[in-house]
KOLTOR-683881 format. One record per residue (C-alpha): residue in three letters; x, y, z. Coordinates in nm, 2 decimals, padded with zeros to 4 digits. Example, Ala and Ser with C-alpha at 12.3 -4.5 7.8 and 13.67 -1.06 7.14 Angstrom:
BEGIN
<ALA,<01.23,-00.45,00.78>>
<SER,<01.37,-00.11,00.71>>
# end
This chain:
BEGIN
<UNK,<02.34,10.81,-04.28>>
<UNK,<02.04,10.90,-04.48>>
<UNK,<02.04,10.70,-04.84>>
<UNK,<01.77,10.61,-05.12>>
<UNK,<01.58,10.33,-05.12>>
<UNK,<01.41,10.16,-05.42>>
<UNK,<01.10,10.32,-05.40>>
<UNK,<01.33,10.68,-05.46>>
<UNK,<01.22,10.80,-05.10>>
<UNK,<01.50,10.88,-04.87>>
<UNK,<01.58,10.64,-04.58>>
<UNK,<01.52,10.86,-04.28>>
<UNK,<01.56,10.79,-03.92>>
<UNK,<01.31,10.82,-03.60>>
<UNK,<01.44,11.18,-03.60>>
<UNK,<01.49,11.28,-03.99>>
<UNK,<01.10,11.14,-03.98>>
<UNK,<01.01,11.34,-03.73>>
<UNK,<01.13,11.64,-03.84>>
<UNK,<00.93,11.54,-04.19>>
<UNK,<00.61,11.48,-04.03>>
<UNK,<00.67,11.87,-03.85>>
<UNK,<00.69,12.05,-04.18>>
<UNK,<00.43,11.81,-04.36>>
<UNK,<00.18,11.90,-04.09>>
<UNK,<00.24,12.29,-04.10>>
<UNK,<00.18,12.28,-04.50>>
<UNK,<-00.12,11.98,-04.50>>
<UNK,<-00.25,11.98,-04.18>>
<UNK,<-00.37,11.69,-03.97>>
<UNK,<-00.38,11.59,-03.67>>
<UNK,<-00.19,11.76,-03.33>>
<UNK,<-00.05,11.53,-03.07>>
<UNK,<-00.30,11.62,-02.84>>
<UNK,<-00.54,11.51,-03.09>>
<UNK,<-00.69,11.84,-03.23>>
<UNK,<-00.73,11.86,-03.61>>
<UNK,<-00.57,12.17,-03.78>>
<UNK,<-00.60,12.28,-04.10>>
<UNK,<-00.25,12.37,-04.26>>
<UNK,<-00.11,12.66,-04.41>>
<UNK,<-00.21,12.55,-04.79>>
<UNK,<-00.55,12.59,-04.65>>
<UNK,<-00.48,12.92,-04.48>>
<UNK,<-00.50,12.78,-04.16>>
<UNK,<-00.47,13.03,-03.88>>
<UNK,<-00.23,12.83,-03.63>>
<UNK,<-00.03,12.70,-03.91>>
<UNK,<-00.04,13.07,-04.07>>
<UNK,<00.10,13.24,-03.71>>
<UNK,<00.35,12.92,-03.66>>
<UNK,<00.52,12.95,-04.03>>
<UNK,<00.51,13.33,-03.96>>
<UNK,<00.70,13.26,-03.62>>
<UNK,<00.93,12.99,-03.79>>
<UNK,<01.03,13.23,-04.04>>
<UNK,<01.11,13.57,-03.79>>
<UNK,<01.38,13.30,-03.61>>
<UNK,<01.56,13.25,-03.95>>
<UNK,<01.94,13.34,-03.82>>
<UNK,<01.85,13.35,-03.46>>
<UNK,<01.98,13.16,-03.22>>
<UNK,<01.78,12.84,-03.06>>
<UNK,<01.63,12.95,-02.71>>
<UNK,<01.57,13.32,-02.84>>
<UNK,<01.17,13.28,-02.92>>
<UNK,<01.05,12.97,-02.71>>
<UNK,<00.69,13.03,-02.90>>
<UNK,<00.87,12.81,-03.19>>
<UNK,<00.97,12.52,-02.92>>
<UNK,<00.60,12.33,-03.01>>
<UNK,<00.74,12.25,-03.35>>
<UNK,<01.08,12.23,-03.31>>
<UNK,<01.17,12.08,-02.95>>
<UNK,<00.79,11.93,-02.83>>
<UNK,<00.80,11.55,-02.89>>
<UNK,<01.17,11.53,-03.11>>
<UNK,<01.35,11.17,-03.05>>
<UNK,<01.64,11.18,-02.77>>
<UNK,<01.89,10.99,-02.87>>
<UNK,<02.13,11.15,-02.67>>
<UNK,<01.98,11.22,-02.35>>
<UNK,<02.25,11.24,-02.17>>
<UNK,<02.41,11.52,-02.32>>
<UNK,<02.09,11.72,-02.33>>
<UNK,<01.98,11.72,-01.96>>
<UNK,<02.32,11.77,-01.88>>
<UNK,<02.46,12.03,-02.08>>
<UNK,<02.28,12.39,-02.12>>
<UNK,<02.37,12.38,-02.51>>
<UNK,<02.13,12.26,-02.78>>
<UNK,<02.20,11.87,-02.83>>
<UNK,<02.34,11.83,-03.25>>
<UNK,<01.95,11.69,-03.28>>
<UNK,<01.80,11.99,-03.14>>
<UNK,<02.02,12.25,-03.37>>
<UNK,<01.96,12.07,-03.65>>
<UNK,<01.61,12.02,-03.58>>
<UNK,<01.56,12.43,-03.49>>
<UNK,<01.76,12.51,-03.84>>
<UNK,<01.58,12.30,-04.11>>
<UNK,<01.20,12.39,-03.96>>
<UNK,<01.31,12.78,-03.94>>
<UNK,<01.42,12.76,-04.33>>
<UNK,<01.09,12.58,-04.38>>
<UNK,<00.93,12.89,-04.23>>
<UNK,<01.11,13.10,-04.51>>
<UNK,<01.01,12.88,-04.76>>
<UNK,<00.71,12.82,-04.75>>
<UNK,<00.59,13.16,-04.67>>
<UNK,<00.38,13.36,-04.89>>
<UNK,<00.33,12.99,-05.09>>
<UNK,<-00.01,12.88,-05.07>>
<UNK,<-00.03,12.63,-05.34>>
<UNK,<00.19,12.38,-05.31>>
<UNK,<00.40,12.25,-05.02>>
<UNK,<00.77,12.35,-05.02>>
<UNK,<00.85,11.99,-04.83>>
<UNK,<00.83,11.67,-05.01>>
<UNK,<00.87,11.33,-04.90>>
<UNK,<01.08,11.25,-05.21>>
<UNK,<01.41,11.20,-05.21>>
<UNK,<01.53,11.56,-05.28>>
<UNK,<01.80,11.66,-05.09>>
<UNK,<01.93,12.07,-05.02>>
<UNK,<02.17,11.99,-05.32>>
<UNK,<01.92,11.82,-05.58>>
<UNK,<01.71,12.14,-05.52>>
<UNK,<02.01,12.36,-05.59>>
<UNK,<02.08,12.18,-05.89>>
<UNK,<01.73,12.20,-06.06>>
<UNK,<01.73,12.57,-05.98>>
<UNK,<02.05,12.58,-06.15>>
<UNK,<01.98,12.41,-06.49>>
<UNK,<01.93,12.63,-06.73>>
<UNK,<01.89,12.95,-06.50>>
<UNK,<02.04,13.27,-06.63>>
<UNK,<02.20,13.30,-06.27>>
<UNK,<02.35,12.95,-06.32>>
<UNK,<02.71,13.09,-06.20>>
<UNK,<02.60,13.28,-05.90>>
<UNK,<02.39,12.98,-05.81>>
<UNK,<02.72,12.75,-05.84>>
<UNK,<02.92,12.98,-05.66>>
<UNK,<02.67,13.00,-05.35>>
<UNK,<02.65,12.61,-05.35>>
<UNK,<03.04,12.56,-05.37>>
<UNK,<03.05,12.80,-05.08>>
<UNK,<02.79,12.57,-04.87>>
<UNK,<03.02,12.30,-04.92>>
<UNK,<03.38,12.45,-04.86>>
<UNK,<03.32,12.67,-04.54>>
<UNK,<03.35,12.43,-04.28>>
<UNK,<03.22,12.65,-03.95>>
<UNK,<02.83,12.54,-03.90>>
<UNK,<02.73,12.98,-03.85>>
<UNK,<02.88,12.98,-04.22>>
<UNK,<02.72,12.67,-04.37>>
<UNK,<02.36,12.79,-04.16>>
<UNK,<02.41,13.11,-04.37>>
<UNK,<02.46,13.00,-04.70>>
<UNK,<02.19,12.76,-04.63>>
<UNK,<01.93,13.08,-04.60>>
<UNK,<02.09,13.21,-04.90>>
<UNK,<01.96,12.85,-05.11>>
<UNK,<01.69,12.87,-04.94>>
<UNK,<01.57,13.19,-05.06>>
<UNK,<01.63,13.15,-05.40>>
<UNK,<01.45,12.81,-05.36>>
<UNK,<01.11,12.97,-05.32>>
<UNK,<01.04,13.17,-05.66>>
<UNK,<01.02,12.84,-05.86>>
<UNK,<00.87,12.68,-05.56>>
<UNK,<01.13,12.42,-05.53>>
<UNK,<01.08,12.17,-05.29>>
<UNK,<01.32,11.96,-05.09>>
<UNK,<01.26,11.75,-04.82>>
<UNK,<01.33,11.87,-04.48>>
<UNK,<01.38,11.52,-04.30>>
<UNK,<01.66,11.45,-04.50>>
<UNK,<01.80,11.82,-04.46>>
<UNK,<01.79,11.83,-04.07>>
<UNK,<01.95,11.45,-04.08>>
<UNK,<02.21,11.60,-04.29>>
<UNK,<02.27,11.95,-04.08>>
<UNK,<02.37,11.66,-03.76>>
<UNK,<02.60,11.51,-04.02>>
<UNK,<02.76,11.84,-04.12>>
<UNK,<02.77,11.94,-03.72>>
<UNK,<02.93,11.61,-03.60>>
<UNK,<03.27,11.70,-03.86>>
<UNK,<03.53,11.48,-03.98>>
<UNK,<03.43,11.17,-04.27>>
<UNK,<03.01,11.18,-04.16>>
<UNK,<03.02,11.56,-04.25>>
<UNK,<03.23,11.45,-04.61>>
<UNK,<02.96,11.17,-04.67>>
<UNK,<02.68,11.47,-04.70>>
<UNK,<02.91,11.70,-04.88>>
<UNK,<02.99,11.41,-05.14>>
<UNK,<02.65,11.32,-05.18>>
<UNK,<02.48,11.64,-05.24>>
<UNK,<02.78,11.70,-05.46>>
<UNK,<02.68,11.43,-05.69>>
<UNK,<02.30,11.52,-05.59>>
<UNK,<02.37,11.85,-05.74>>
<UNK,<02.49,11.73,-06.07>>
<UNK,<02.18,11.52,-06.07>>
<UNK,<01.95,11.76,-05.98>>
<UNK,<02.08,11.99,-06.26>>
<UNK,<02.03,11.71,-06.53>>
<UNK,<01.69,11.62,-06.41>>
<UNK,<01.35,11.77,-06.56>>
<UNK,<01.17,11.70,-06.22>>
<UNK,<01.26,11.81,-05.87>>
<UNK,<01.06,11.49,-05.70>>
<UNK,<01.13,11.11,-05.73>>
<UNK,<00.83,11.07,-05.81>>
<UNK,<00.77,11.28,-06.07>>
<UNK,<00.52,11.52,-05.99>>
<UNK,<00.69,11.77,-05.75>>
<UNK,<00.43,11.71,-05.48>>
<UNK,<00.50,11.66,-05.11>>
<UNK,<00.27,11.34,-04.89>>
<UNK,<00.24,11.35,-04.54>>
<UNK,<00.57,11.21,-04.35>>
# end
């Protein structure tokens, strides 16, 4: 379970950090693990350019349906259960969640080329919603959508509520951090208390979010490298 440390940066795990480091390279660019630079999408890139693009198409797809996306969202992820991956044709709860929170980074960041929609900060899916929310003329609508996230219990529902967020994320450019999202999305997946836990703490993220003049812990909105 994901929580804040001093510093205001979420406590992520080997996977949450990997998924991080995924959407902080698309937007910044840096190094591949075969050791070739790239330049990111903020600098118009042309591999990160046709990888958001591809990211984004899958939004609401099923995983396995475009295996062009499987170099950001399957190459290299941590395997902590390996036993249920190579033995089960299913997507492991890692691998979902994983596939999920990079496709809505596609969508987000899309069409943004001057600031990165990820940040390392600790801004989780409902301290986003919450700074959209304060003092927006949509306020209701945005409450009702974010009460919806966290009372449909089926993961196709939650997945598309999550889209719906998502989208109205991007005209303010509101970041979040997609580390902490996909760590959240195996929480939400694995039911019972751990799925509570996340629904409780963007809950009180949310009110947070809503009384706060800055979306990052920081204080100046940006997204580091993961």
């Amino acid at each position: 379970m994901a929580h804040s440390t001093k510093s205001g940066r979420p406590q992520l795990d080997e996977f949450g950090t990997w998924v991080a480091s995924r959407a902080s390279l698309l937007a910044n660019g840096g190094v591949l693990p075969g050791g070739t630079v790239m330049k990111g999408y903020l600098a118009n890139g042309s591999y990160a350019t046709a990888s958001i693009a591809k990211l984004r198409h899958c939004v609401g797809h099923e995983i396995g349906e475009d295996p062009s996306v499987f170099p950001w969202t399957l190459e290299g992820i941590p395997r902590p259960d390996d036993a249920h991956t190579y033995g089960h044709e299913d997507a492991s709860k890692e691998e979902n969640a994983a596939y999920v929170a990079l496709t809505l980074f596609g969508l987000h960041q899309q069409s943004i080329h001057d600031l990165p929609m990820h940040t390392d900060g600790n801004v989780s899916l409902g301290r986003a919603v919450g700074q959209l929310a304060a003092g927006n003329p949509n306020e209701a609508g945005i409450r009702r959508r974010f009460d919806q996230l966290q009372t449909d219990r089926g993961w196709p529902q939650v997945y598309r509520h999550a889209q719906g967020l998502i989208r109205l994320l991007k005209k303010p450019k509101i970041a979040l951090n997609y580390g902490l999202l996909a760590q959240d999305f195996v929480q939400l997946e694995s039911g019972g208390s751990s799925a509570n836990a996340v629904r409780l703490r963007w809950g009180r993220d949310f009110i947070f979010g809503s009384m706060s003049e800055s979306v990052d812990s920081d204080g100046d909105g940006s997204a580091g490298n993961a």
